[in-house]
C-alpha positions, 0 to 999 in steps of 0.5 A, spaced: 755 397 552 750 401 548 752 403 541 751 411 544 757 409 550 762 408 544 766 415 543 771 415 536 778 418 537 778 424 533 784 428 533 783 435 530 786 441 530 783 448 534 778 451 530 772 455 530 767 461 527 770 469 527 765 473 531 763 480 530 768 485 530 774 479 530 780 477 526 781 471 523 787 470 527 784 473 533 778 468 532 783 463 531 787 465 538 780 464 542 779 458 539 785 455 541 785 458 548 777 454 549 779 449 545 786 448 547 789 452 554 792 456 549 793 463 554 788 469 552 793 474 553 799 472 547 806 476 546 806 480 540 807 477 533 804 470 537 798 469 531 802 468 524 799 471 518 794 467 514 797 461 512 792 458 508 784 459 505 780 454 504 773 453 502 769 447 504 766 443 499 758 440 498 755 446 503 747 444 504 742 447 502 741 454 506 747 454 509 753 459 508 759 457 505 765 455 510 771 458 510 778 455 513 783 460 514 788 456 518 793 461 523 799 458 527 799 460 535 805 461 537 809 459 543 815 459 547 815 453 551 809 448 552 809 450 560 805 457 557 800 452 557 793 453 561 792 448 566 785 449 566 781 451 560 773 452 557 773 445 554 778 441 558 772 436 561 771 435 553 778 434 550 785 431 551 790 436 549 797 433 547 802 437 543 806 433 537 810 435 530 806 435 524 808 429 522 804 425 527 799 431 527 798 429 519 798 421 522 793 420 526 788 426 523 789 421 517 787 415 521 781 415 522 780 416 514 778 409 513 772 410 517 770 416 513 770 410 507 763 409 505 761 418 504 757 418 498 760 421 492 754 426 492 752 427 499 745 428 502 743 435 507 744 429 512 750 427 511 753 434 512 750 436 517 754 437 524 756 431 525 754 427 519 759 423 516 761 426 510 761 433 513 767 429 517 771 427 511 770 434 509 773 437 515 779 433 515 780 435 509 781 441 511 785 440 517 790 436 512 790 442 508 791 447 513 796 443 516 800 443 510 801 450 509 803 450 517 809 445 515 810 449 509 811 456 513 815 452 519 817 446 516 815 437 519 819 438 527 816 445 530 810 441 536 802 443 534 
């Protein structure tokens, strides 16, 4: 097996950029459709109020500030979901409570051990290791702030 053969199971919550003329819980309800099947079109009330801002840290040089505003996507029954959706081929969607969202998302942790204190440009780059452990930072704080509008049981 050549080391470019070997994948790393992330899990991760829907997330993305807010274009021109979007919301961020419009943004975040496009995302979820691309990423996740979640349904373009939902029932009004279905995207939550902003449930938490959070600003990344150790932005590169030239590079904007990241922004995170973490929305709840809300629906009725899991069979609301797409069968066939943008990003399907690259992504494994499985629905769970909080609890075992906030378990595997800190799973690979340890994997992220070794990020410098003070990391390079390189290291932030998309996909560079420290620019990982920022990001699931993140997910760790918007999905707190998830479990404290909703609380440990209702499925992500």
């Amino acid at each position: 097996m050549h080391p470019r053969d070997v994948a790393l199971a992330v899990v991760f919550l829907p997330k993305g950029g807010v274009e021109k003329g979007e919301t961020s819980g419009q943004a975040a309800a496009r995302e979820a459709n691309e990423e996740a099947g979640v349904p373009a079109i939902l029932a009004a009330g279905a995207i939550s109020p902003l449930l938490v801002k959070h600003t990344l840290q150790h932005v590169p040089k030239n590079k904007r500030q990241e922004v995170w505003h973490a929305h709840a996507i809300l629906l009725l029954e899991e069979s609301e979901l797409l069968d066939e959706w943008d990003e399907a081929k690259d992504r494994k969607r499985e629905w769970v409570t909080p609890r075992e969202a906030m378990e595997r998302i800190r799973e690979w942790a340890p994997l992220l051990d070794d990020v410098p204190a003070e990391p390079s440009d390189e290291d932030m780059k998309r996909g560079g290791i420290k620019k990982k452990a920022v990001k699931r930072f993140a997910m760790e704080v918007c999905l707190a702030a998830f479990v404290e509008q909703y609380g440990w049981d209702k499925k992500v």
